[in-house]
Phi, psi and omega in degrees: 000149215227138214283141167285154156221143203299332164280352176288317165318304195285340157314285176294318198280329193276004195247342186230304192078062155275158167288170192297296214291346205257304154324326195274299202301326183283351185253322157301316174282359167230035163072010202056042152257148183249345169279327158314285161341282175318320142309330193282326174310273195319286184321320181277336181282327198315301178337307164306294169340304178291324170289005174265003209278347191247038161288133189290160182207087188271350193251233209094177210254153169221126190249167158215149186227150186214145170214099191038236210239030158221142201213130161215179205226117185214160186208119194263105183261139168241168165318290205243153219258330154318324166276319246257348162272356201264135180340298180307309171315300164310338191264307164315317213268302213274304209295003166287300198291313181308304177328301201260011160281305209262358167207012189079175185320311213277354172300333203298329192289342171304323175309342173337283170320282211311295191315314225254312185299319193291333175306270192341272190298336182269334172079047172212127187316115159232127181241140188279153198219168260254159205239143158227153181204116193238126162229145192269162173245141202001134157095335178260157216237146187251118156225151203259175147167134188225134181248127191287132173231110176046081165091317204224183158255126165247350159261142176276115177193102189244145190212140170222144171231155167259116186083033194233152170282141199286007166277329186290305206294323170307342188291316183265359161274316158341286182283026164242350167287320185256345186261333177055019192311163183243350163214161161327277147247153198303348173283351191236036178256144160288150192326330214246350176277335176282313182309295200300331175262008176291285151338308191290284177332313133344260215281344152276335173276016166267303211273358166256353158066077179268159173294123135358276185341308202255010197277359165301286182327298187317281294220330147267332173310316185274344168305320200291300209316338194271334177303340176260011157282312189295313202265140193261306192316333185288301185307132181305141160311099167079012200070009134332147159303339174283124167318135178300318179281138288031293188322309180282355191056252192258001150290188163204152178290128202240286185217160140254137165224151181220130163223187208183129175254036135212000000 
C-alpha cells in the first residue's frame, strides 16, 4: 500500500472538496494514483447530488456577455445565496454566458463537468436555469444591465429597439430590471391569461355588490389597470405617469428579456 502524505489529502480535498477522512480513504483504495482518488471522489459526489436534485434551488447568479449589438445572458441557479455568491460559482456562471455570446445557446450544454463539479463541493442542487442569446437587427441598438448583489448578478436585463436614443432605451432597461413587466405588449399577454383575469376582476365587483348595470365598465377598468402593472409599453418610466411608449416617442421597443433571481 503506497504510504499518504498529508499533502497529497489536502491536495484532493482542496480539488473535489471532499473531507479529510473521505480523501485519505480514496487515496488509499486507488493506491496513491490521485486521478484515481479523484474520480473515485466525483462518483461518490455525483451520487450524493443526485439525491439534492429535487431540492428547490431558489437562489443563484446572472452573468451577462455583450459583443457590439449581440448580447447574452445566463442565469445558474443554487440552493443558497452563500454559493451562489462565492468566486467559483460566479466564474462558471460568467464563462457560460461568454460560450453563449460567441457559438450560441446549445453552448451552454458544454458546462456539464463544471456545473457537477460545483454540486460536489457546495453539496447543494445547483441547476443551469435558461441560456438568452439576443443580435439585434440592422439598424437596431441592443441596451444591457445587470444588477450586481455581493458579487454577483441578480438582475438581468437586455432590451432591443429601434429609432430610439441609447439614452432613452438605458432608461427602459433600468425600469424593467425593477418594474419586472412579463409582456411587451397588451396584445402578447396570451388569451387564456386575460380571461382568468377578466373573470377574477368579475367575481371581486360581484362580491362588492357593484350595480348590475356598471359591472362591464368596472370589470374593464380594472383589466387596464392590471395591464398597466404587467405591459412594459403601459407602465409608467420608473413609476411616473409617462408611460415607457411616451418615453420612446416615435421609436420603438422590438423585444426584452429579463431574468431575475428569487
Amino acid at each position: 500500500m503506497a504510504e499518504i502524505a498529508a499533502k497529497q489529502v489536502k491536495q484532493l480535498r482542496d480539488q473535489t472538496g471532499a473531507g479529510m477522512m473521505d480523501a485519505k480513504k480514496a487515496l488509499i483504495e486507488a493506491d496513491g494514483d490521485f486521478a484515481t482518488a479523484a474520480e473515485m471522489l466525483k462518483r461518490k459526489g455525483l451520487a450524493k447530488a443526485a439525491e439534492r436534485a429535487n431540492r428547490e434551488a431558489s437562489q443563484g447568479a446572472i452573468a451577462l456577455s455583450t459583443n457590439g449589438n449581440t448580447a447574452a445572458m445566463v442565469q445558474l441557479n443554487a440552493e443558497t445565496d452563500f454559493s451562489a455568491k462565492s468566486e467559483d460559482f460566479v466564474t462558471v456562471c460568467q464563462a457560460i454566458a461568454d460560450a453563449v455570446l460567441a457559438e450560441g445557446t446549445a453552448a451552454a450544454e458544454r458546462f456539464t463537468d463544471e456545473i457537477d463539479n460545483l454540486r460536489i463541493t457546495k453539496k447543494e442542487n445547483i441547476e443551469l436555469g435558461r441560456a438568452i442569446r439576443l443580435e439585434a437587427a440592422q439598424g437596431n441598438i441592443l441596451d444591457t444591465y445587470l444588477h450586481r448583489q455581493d458579487g454577483r448578478g441578480v438582475i438581468g436585463v437586455i432590451v432591443e429597439g429601434s429609432e430610439i436614443s441609447v439614452e432613452a432605451l438605458h432608461q427602459v432597461s433600468l425600469h424593467v430590471a425593477f418594474a419586472r413587466p412579463t409582456h411587451l405588449r397588451r396584445e402578447d399577454v396570451p388569451a387564456d391569461l386575460v380571461e382568468k383575469e377578466r373573470a377574477l376582476a368579475l367575481e371581486r365587483t360581484q362580491e362588492e355588490g357593484k350595480p348590475e348595470q356598471a359591472w362591464g365598465k368596472i370589470v374593464e377598468g380594472r383589466l387596464t389597470g392590471w395591464f398597466k402593472e404587467t405591459v412594459l409599453l403601459e407602465q409608467g418610466l420608473h413609476g411616473d405617469k409617462k408611460t415607457v411608449a411616451q418615453s420612446i416617442g416615435q421609436g420603438e421597443l422590438v423585444r426584452f428579456e429579463l431574468l431575475a433571481i428569487g
